[in-house]
N, C-alpha and C positions, 0 to 999 in steps of 0.2 A: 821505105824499109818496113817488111812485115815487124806487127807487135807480136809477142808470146809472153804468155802468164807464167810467173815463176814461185817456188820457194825451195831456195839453199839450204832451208837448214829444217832436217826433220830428223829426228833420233827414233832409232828401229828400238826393238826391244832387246837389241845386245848394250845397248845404253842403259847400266843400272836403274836410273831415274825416270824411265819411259815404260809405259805398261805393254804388260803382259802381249796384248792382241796389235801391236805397230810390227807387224809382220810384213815382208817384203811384198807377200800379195796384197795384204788389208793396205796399206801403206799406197804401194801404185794404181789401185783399184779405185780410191777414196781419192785419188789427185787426177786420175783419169776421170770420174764422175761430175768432179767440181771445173772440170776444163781445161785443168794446169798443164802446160806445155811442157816445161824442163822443171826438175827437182834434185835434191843432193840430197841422201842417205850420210848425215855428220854423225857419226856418235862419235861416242869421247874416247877420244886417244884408238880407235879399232875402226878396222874396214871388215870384216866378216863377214855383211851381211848385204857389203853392195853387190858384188856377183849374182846375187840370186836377185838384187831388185830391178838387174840393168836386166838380167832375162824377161824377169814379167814384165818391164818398162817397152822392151824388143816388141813385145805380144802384144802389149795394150796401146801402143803410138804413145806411151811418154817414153821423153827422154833424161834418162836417169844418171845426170853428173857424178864420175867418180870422185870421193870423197871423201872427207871424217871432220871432226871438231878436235885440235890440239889443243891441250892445256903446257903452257912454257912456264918456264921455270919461272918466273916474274908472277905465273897464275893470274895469263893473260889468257885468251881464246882466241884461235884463228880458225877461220873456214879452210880449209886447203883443196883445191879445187883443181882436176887434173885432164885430159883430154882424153886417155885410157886408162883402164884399169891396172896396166901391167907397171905402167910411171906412176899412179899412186902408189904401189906395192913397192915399188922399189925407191920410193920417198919415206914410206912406212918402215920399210929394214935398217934407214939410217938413225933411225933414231933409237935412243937408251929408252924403255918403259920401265917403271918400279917392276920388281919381284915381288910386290907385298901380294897374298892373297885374297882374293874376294870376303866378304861377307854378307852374305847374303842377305840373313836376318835382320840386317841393319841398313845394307844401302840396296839390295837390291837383285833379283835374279838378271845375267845377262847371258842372253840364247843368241845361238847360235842359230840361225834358219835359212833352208833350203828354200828353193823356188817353187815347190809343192807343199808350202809353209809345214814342215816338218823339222822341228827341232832334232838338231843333230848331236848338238855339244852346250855345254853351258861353260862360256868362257870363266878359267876362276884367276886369272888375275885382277887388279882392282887396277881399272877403268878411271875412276874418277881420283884421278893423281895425278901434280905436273910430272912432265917428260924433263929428261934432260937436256933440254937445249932451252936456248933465249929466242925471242921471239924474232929477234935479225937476222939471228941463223938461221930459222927456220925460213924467213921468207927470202934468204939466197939461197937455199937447197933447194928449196920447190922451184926457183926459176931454174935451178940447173936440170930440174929434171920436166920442163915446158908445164910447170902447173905455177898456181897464184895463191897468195896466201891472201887474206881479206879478215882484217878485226872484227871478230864476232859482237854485237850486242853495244857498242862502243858508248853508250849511253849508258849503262849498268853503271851501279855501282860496285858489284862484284863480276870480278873477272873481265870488266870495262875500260877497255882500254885510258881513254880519259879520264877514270878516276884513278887506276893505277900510276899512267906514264905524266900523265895531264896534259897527254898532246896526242896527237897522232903525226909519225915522223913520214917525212917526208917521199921516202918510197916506197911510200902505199899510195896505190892509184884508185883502191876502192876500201870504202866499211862498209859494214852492215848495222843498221840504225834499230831499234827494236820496234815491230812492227804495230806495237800501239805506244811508241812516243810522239811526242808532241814537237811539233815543227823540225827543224833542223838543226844539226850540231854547229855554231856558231867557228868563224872563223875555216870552216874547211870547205871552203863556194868551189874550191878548182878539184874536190877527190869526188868520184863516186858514192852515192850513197843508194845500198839496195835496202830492201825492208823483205823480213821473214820472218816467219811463224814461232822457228826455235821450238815445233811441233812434239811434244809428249806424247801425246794420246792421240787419236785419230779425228777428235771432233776440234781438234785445233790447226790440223793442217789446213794451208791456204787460209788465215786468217790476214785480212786485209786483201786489198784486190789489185796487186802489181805487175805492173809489167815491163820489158825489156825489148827496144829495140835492135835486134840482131839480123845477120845475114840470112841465117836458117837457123833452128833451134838443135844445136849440136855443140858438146863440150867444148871444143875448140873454137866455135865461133862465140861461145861464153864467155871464155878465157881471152881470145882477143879482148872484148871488149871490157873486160874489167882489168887489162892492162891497159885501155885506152889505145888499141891499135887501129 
């Protein structure tokens, strides 16, 4: 079975905390240079900006997973990971976001950008808020709508699932481990472990050199296999 190099988790600049130039071209341009096969456009709590990266992704031969980073109400993180765009959207609709509004001065500009990296909109809700739902719920919505939720960073101490839950439950068939931890998360030998970047800035994408044995490098056969099918 062919290999493909990955990383799930990069935050565009609609992510307050991710700078200015993680543009949907700078972004697939700079994962295309480095080799990477498939990638997921996570920011926090918004999909805005994968449309425009799954075009340039179309252009450049990466394949660009639709996706985002939720924060649950526990202010846990999951990857949520979906096979198109229109089941992310319509996994994104079910859920409560805060009303509070952005601040920018403080956490962050987050842009809005087309696939001729032109900023369109500057989202002003505030991003970096749990949602309202738990994190169970959330990964039985995303199977009903054929996507996978997957424990962001589960080694963290914030927003880790292990320091939070002090476990990881049972149906989860994959985490995501932080890609410069050190050995393995103890006790979890039978779930999935991927490793990614968690990418800010552009000189951090693809940190670490991982890869995934899949059928062909297409969201669905991702998604198989990080339910283990």
């Amino acid at each position: 079975m062919p290999k493909y190099r990955y990383d799930l988790h990069i935050h565009s600049a609609l992510s307050p905390c991710a700078d200015d130039d993680m543009t949907p071209v700078n972004i697939v341009a700079t994962a295309s240079a480095l080799g990477i096969d498939i990638i997921a456009i996570a920011d926090h709590n918004a999909i805005r900006n994968v449309e425009a990266a799954m075009e340039v992704g179309e252009a450049l031969g990466v394949t660009v997973v639709p996706a985002f980073e939720l924060q649950t109400n526990e202010d846990l993180h999951l990857l949520c990971l979906f096979p198109d765009f229109n089941l992310l959207e319509e996994f994104h609709k079910k859920i409560n976001f805060t009303s509070l509004k952005n601040r920018e001065e403080i956490f962050g500009r987050q842009l809005v950008i087309n696939s001729d990296d032109e900023v369109v909109e500057i989202e002003p809700s505030m991003l970096l808020m749990a949602a309202e739902i738990s994190e169970c719920e959330a990964q039985a919505l995303a199977k009903r709508y054929m996507g996978v939720c997957v424990p962001a960073h589960i080694d963290r101490d914030s927003y880790g699932m292990l320091s939070v839950l002090g476990g990881v439950p049972d149906y989860y068939k994959a985490v995501e481990f932080s890609c410069d931890g050190k050995g393995e998360p103890q006790g979890l030998e039978e779930v999935l472990v991927i490793r990614d970047s968690d990418a800010h800035t552009l000189d951090s994408i693809g940190r670490g050199v991982h890869f995934l044995e899949l059928d062909e490098p297409t969201p669905q056969a991702l998604i198989n296999f990080l339910n283990k099918q």
